[in-house]
N, CA, C and O of each residue as an XYZ file, in Angstrom:
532
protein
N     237.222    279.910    255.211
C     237.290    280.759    254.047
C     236.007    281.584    253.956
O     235.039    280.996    254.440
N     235.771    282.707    253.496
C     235.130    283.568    253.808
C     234.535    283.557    252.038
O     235.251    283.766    251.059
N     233.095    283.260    252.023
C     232.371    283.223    250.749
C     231.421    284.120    250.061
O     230.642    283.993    249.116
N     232.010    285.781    251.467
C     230.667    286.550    251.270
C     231.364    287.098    249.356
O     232.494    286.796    248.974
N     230.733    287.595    248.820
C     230.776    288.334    247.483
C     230.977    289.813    248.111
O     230.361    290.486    248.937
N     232.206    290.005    247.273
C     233.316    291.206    247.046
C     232.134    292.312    247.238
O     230.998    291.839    247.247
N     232.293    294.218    247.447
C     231.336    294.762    246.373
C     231.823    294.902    244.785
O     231.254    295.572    243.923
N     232.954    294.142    244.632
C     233.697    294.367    243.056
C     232.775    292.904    242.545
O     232.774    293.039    241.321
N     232.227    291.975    242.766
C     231.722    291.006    242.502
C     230.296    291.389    242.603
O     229.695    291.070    241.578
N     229.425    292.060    243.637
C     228.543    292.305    243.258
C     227.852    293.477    242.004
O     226.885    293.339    241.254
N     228.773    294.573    242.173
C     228.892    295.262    240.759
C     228.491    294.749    239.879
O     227.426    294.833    239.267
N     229.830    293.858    239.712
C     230.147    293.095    238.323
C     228.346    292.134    237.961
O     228.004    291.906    236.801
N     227.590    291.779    239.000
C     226.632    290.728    239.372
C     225.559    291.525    238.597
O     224.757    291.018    237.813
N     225.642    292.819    238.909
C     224.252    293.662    238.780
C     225.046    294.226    236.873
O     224.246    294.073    235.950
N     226.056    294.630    236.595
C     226.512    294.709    235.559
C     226.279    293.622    234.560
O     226.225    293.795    233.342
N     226.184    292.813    235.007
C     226.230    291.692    233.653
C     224.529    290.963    233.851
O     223.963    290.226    233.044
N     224.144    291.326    234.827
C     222.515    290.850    234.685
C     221.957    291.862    233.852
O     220.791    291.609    233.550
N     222.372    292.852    233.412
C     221.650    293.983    233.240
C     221.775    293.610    231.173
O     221.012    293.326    230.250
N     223.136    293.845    231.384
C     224.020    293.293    229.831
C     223.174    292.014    229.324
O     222.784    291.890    228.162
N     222.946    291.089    230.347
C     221.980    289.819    229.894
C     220.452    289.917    229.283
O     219.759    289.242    228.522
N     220.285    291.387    230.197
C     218.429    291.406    229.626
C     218.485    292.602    228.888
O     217.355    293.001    228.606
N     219.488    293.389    228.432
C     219.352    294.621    227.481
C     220.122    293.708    226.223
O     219.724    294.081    225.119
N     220.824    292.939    226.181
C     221.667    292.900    224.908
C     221.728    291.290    224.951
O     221.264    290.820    223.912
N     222.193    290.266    225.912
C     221.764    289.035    225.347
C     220.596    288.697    225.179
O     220.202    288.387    224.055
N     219.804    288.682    226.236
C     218.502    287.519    225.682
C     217.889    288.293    224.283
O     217.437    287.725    223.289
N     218.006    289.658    224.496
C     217.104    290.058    222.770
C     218.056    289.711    221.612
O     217.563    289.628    220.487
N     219.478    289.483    221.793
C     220.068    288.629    220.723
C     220.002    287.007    220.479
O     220.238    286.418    219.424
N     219.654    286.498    221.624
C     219.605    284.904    220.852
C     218.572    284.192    219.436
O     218.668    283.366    218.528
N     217.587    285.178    220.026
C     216.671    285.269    218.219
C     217.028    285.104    216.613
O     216.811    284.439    215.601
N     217.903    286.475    217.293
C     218.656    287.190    216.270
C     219.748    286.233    215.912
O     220.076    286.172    214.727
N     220.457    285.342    216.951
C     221.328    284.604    216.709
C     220.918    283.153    215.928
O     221.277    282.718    214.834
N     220.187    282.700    216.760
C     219.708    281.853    215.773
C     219.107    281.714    214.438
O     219.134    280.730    213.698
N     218.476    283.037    214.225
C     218.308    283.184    212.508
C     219.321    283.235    211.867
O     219.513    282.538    210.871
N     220.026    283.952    212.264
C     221.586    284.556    211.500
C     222.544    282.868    211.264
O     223.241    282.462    210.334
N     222.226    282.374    212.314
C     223.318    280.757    212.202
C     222.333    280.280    211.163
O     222.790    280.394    210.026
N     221.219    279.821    211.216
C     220.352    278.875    210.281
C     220.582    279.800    209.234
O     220.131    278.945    208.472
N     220.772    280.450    208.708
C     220.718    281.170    207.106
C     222.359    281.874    206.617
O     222.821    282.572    205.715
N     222.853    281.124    207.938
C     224.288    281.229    207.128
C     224.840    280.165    206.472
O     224.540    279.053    206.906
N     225.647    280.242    205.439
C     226.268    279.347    204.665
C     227.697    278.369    205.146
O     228.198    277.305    204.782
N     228.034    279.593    206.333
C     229.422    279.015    207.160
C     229.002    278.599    208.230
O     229.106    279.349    209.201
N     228.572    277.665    208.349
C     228.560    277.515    210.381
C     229.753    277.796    211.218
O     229.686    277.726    212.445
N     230.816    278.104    210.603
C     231.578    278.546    211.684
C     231.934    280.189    211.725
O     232.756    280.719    212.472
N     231.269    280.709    210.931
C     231.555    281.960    210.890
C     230.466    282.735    211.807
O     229.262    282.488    211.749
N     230.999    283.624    212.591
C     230.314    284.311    213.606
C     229.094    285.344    213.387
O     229.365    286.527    213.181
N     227.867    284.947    213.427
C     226.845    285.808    212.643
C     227.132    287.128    213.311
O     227.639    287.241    214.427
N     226.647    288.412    212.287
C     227.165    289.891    212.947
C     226.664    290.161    214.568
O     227.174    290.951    215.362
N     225.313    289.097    214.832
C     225.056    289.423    216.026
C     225.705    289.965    217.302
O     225.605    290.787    218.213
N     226.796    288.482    216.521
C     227.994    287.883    218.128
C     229.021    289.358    217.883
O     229.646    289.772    218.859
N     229.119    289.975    216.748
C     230.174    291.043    216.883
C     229.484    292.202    217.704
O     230.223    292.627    218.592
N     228.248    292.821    217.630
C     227.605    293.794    218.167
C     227.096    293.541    219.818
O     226.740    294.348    220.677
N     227.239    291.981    219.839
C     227.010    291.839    221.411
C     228.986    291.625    222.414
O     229.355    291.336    223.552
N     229.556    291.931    221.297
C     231.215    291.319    221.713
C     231.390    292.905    222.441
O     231.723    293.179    223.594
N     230.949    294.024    221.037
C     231.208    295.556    221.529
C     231.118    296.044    222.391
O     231.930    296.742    222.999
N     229.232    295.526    222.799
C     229.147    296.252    224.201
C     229.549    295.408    225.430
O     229.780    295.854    226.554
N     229.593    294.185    225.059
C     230.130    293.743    226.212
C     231.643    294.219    226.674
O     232.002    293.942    227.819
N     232.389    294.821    225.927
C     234.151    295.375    225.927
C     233.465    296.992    226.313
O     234.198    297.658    227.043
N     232.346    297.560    225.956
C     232.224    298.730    226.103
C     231.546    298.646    227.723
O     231.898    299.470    228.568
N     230.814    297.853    227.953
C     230.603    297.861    229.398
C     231.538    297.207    230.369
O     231.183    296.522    231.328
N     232.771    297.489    230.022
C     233.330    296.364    231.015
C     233.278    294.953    231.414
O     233.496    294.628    232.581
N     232.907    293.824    230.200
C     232.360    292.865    230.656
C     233.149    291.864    230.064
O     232.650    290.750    229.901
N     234.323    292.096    229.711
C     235.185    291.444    228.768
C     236.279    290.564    229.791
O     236.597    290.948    230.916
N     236.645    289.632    229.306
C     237.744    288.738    229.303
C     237.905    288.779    231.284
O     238.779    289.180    232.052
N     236.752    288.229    231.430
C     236.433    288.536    233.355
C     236.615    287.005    233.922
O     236.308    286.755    235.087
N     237.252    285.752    232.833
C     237.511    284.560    233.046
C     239.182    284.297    234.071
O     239.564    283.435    234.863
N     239.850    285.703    233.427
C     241.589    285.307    233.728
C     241.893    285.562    234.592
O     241.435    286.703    234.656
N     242.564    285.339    235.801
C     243.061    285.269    237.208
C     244.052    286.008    236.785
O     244.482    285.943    235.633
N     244.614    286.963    237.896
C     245.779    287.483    237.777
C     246.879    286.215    238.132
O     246.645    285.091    238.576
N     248.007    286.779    237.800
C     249.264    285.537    237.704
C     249.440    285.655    239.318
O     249.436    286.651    240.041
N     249.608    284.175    239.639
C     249.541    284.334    240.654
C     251.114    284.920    241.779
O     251.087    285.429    242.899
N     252.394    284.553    240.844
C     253.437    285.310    241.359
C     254.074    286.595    241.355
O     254.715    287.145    242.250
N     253.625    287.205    239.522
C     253.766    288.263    239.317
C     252.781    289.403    240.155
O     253.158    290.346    240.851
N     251.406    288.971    239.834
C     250.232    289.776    240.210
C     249.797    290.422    238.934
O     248.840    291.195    238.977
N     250.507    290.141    237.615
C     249.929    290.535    236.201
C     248.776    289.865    236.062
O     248.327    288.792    236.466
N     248.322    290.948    235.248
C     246.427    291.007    234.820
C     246.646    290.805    233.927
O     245.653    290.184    233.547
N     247.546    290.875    232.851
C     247.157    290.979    231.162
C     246.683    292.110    231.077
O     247.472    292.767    230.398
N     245.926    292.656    231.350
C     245.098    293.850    230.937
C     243.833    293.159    231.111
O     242.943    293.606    230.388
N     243.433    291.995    232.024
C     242.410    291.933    232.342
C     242.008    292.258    233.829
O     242.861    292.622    234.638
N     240.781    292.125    234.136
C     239.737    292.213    235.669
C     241.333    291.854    236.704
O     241.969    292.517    237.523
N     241.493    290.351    236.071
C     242.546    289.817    237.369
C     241.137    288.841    238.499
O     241.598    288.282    239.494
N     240.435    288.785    238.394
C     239.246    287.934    238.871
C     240.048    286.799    239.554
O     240.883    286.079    239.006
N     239.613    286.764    240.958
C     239.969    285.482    241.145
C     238.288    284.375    240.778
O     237.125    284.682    240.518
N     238.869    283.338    240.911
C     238.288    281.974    241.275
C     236.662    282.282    241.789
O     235.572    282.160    241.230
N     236.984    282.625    242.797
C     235.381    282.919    244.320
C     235.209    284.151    243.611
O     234.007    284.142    243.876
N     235.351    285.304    242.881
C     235.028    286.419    242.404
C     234.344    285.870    240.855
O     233.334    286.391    240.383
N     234.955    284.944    240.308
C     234.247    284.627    238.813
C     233.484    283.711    238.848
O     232.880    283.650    237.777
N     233.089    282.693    239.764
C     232.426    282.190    240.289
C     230.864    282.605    239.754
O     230.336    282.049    238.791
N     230.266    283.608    240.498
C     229.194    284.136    240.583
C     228.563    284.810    239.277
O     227.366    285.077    239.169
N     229.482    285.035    238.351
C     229.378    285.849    237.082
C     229.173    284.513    236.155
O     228.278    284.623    235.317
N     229.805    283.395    236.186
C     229.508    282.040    235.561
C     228.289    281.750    235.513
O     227.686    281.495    234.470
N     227.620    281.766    237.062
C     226.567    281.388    237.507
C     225.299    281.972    236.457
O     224.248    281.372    236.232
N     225.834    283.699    235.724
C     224.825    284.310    234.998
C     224.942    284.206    233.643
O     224.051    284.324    232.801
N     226.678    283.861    233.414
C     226.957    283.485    231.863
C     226.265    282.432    231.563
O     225.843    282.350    230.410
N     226.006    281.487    232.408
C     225.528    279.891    232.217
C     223.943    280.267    231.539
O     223.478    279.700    230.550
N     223.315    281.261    232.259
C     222.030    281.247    231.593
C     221.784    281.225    230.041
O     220.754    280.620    229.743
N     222.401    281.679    229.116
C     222.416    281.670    227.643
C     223.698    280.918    226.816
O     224.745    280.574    227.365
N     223.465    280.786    225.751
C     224.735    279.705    225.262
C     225.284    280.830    224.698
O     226.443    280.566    224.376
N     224.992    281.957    224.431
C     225.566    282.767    223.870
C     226.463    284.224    224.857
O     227.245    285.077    224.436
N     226.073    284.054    225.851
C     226.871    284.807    226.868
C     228.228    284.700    226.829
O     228.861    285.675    226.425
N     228.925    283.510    227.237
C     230.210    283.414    227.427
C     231.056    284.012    226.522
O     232.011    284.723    226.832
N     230.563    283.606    224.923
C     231.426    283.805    224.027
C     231.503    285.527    223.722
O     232.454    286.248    223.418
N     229.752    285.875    223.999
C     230.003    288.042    224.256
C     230.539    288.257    224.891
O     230.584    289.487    224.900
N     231.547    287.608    226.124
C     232.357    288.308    226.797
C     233.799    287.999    226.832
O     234.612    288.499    227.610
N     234.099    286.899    225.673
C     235.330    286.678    225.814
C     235.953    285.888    226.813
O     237.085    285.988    227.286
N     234.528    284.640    227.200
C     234.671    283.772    228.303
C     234.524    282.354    228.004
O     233.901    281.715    228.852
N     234.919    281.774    227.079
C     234.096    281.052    226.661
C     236.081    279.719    225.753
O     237.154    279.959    225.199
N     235.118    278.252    226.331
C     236.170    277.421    225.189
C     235.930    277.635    224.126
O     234.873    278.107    223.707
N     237.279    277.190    223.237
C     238.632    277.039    224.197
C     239.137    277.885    223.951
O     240.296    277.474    223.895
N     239.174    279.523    223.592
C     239.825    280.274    223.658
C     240.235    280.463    224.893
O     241.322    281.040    224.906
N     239.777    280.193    226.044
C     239.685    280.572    227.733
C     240.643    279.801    227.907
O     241.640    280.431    228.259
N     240.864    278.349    227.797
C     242.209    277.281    228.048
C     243.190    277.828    227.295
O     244.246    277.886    227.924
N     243.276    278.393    225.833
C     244.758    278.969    225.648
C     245.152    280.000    226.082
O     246.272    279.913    226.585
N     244.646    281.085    226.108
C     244.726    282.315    226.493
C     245.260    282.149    228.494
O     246.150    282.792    229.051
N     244.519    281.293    229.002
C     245.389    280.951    230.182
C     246.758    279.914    230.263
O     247.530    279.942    231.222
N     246.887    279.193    229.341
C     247.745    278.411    228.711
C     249.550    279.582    228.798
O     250.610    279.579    229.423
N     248.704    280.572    227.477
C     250.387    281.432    227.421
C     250.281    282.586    228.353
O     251.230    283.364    228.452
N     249.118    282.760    229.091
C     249.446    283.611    230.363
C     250.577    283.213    231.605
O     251.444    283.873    232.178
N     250.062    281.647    231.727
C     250.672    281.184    232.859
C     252.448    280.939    232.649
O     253.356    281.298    233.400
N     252.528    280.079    231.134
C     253.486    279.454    230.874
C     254.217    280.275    229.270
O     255.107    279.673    228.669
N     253.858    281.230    228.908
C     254.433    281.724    227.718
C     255.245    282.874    228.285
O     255.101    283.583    229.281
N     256.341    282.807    227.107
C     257.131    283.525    226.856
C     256.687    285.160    226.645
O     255.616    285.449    226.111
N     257.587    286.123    227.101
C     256.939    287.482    226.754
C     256.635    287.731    224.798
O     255.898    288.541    224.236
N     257.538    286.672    224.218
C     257.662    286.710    222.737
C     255.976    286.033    222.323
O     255.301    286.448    221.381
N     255.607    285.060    223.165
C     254.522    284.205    222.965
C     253.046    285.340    223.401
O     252.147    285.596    222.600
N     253.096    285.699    224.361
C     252.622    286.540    224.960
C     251.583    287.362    223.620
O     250.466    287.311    223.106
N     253.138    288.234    223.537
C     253.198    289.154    222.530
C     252.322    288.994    220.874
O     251.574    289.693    220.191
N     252.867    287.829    220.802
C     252.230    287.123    219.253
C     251.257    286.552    219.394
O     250.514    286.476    218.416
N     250.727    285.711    221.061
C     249.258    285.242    220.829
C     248.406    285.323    221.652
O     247.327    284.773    221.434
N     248.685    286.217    223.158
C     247.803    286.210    224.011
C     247.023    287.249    223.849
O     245.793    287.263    223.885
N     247.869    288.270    223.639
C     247.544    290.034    223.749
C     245.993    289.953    222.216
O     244.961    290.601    222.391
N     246.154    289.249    221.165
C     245.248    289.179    220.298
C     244.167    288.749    221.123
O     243.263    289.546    221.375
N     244.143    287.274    221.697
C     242.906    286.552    222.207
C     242.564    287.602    222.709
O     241.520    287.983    222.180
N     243.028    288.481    223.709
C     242.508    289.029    224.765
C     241.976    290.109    224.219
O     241.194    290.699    224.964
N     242.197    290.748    222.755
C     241.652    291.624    222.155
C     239.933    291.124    221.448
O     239.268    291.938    220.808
Protein backbone atom coordinates (compact mmCIF):
# COMPACT_ATOMS: atom_id res chain seq x y z
CA UNK A 1 0.00 0.00 0.00
CA UNK A 2 1.38 3.12 -0.98
CA UNK A 3 1.53 5.86 2.12
CA UNK A 4 3.03 8.71 0.16
CA UNK A 5 0.43 11.91 0.91
CA UNK A 6 -1.91 12.90 -1.99
CA UNK A 7 -0.98 16.68 -3.34
CA UNK A 8 -4.91 17.02 -2.23
CA UNK A 9 -3.61 15.95 1.33
CA UNK A 10 -0.75 18.00 1.32
CA UNK A 11 -2.75 21.21 0.42
CA UNK A 12 -5.19 20.39 2.79
CA UNK A 13 -1.73 19.90 5.40
CA UNK A 14 -0.42 23.41 4.63
CA UNK A 15 -4.26 24.75 4.68
CA UNK A 16 -5.15 23.81 8.02
CA UNK A 17 -1.61 24.49 9.64
CA UNK A 18 -2.01 27.85 8.54
CA UNK A 19 -5.99 28.03 9.91
CA UNK A 20 -4.24 26.58 13.24
CA UNK A 21 -1.77 29.55 13.75
CA UNK A 22 -3.99 32.47 12.22
CA UNK A 23 -7.35 31.52 13.89
CA UNK A 24 -6.97 28.56 16.39
CA UNK A 25 -4.20 28.92 18.68
CA UNK A 26 -5.12 32.91 19.05
CA UNK A 27 -8.64 31.57 19.95
CA UNK A 28 -8.05 29.14 22.75
CA UNK A 29 -7.52 32.23 25.18
CA UNK A 30 -10.37 33.63 24.03
CA UNK A 31 -12.02 30.30 24.52
CA UNK A 32 -11.27 29.68 27.70
CA UNK A 33 -12.36 33.02 29.13
CA UNK A 34 -15.57 32.92 27.30
CA UNK A 35 -16.28 29.07 28.92
CA UNK A 36 -15.17 30.23 32.59
CA UNK A 37 -17.59 33.33 32.52
CA UNK A 38 -20.31 31.62 30.96
CA UNK A 39 -23.33 30.66 32.83
CA UNK A 40 -24.12 27.57 30.36
CA UNK A 41 -21.32 25.24 30.03
CA UNK A 42 -22.83 23.79 27.30
CA UNK A 43 -23.47 26.59 25.28
CA UNK A 44 -20.87 27.38 22.62
CA UNK A 45 -18.90 30.61 23.55
CA UNK A 46 -19.12 33.13 20.30
CA UNK A 47 -15.51 32.19 19.84
CA UNK A 48 -16.33 28.57 18.55
CA UNK A 49 -18.93 30.36 16.04
CA UNK A 50 -16.26 32.84 14.44
CA UNK A 51 -13.63 30.05 14.32
CA UNK A 52 -16.63 27.48 12.74
CA UNK A 53 -16.92 30.51 9.79
CA UNK A 54 -13.65 30.58 8.70
CA UNK A 55 -13.01 27.29 8.98
CA UNK A 56 -16.33 26.62 6.26
CA UNK A 57 -14.88 29.78 4.56
CA UNK A 58 -11.49 28.22 4.07
CA UNK A 59 -12.47 24.99 3.10
CA UNK A 60 -11.81 23.23 6.23
CA UNK A 61 -15.12 21.88 7.09
CA UNK A 62 -16.62 18.47 7.66
CA UNK A 63 -13.00 16.81 6.14
CA UNK A 64 -13.85 13.70 8.71
CA UNK A 65 -16.56 11.87 6.07
CA UNK A 66 -15.44 9.27 3.56
CA UNK A 67 -17.25 9.18 0.50
CA UNK A 68 -19.87 6.18 0.47
CA UNK A 69 -18.13 3.64 -0.40
CA UNK A 70 -20.70 2.04 -3.15
CA UNK A 71 -22.39 5.01 -4.29
CA UNK A 72 -19.18 7.31 -4.37
CA UNK A 73 -21.56 10.12 -2.59
CA UNK A 74 -19.79 12.88 -0.68
CA UNK A 75 -22.71 14.45 1.04
CA UNK A 76 -21.40 17.56 -0.03
CA UNK A 77 -18.36 16.80 1.71
CA UNK A 78 -14.19 16.52 0.82
CA UNK A 79 -15.14 12.59 0.42
CA UNK A 80 -11.57 12.09 2.35
CA UNK A 81 -10.55 8.83 2.55
CA UNK A 82 -9.04 7.15 5.72
CA UNK A 83 -4.90 7.60 4.60
CA UNK A 84 -6.01 11.22 3.28
CA UNK A 85 -7.65 12.27 6.88
CA UNK A 86 -5.21 10.68 8.59
CA UNK A 87 -2.63 13.44 8.40
CA UNK A 88 -5.10 16.41 9.01
CA UNK A 89 -6.02 14.51 12.54
CA UNK A 90 -2.49 14.46 13.18
CA UNK A 91 -2.90 18.66 13.19
CA UNK A 92 -6.51 18.72 14.61
CA UNK A 93 -5.04 16.74 17.61
CA UNK A 94 -2.83 19.72 18.46
CA UNK A 95 -5.68 21.92 20.16
CA UNK A 96 -8.91 20.70 21.90
CA UNK A 97 -10.57 23.16 20.11
CA UNK A 98 -9.72 22.34 16.44
CA UNK A 99 -11.85 19.45 15.72
CA UNK A 100 -14.98 20.94 16.79
CA UNK A 101 -13.93 24.44 14.22
CA UNK A 102 -14.10 22.13 11.63
CA UNK A 103 -16.94 20.08 12.08
CA UNK A 104 -14.71 17.06 13.09
CA UNK A 105 -15.21 16.33 16.19
CA UNK A 106 -17.59 13.59 18.74
CA UNK A 107 -20.09 12.65 18.51
CA UNK A 108 -21.49 14.60 15.98
CA UNK A 109 -18.77 12.71 13.58
CA UNK A 110 -20.36 9.03 14.71
CA UNK A 111 -23.92 10.24 13.73
CA UNK A 112 -23.49 12.12 10.87
CA UNK A 113 -21.57 8.89 9.55
CA UNK A 114 -24.21 6.77 11.18
CA UNK A 115 -27.18 8.26 8.60
CA UNK A 116 -24.66 8.66 5.81
CA UNK A 117 -23.89 5.05 5.67
CA UNK A 118 -27.24 3.54 6.81
CA UNK A 119 -30.09 6.33 6.51
CA UNK A 120 -32.78 6.73 4.54
CA UNK A 121 -32.87 9.61 1.83
CA UNK A 122 -35.98 10.87 4.29
CA UNK A 123 -33.33 10.54 7.30
CA UNK A 124 -30.69 12.02 5.33
CA UNK A 125 -32.80 14.84 4.53
CA UNK A 126 -34.09 15.65 8.21
CA UNK A 127 -30.72 14.95 9.96
CA UNK A 128 -27.60 14.64 8.13
CA UNK A 129 -27.74 17.56 5.63
CA UNK A 130 -28.17 19.92 9.11
CA UNK A 131 -25.04 18.22 10.95
CA UNK A 132 -23.19 18.77 7.93
CA UNK A 133 -24.33 22.37 7.86
Amino acid sequence: MDFEYSDRTKDLQEKLLKFMDEVIYPAEPVWEEQMEQAKDRWQLPPVMEQCKAEAKKRGLWNMFLPADRESGDTHGTMGLSNLEYAPLCEILGRSSIAAEATNCSAPDTGNMEVFARYGSKEHKAKWLKPLLN
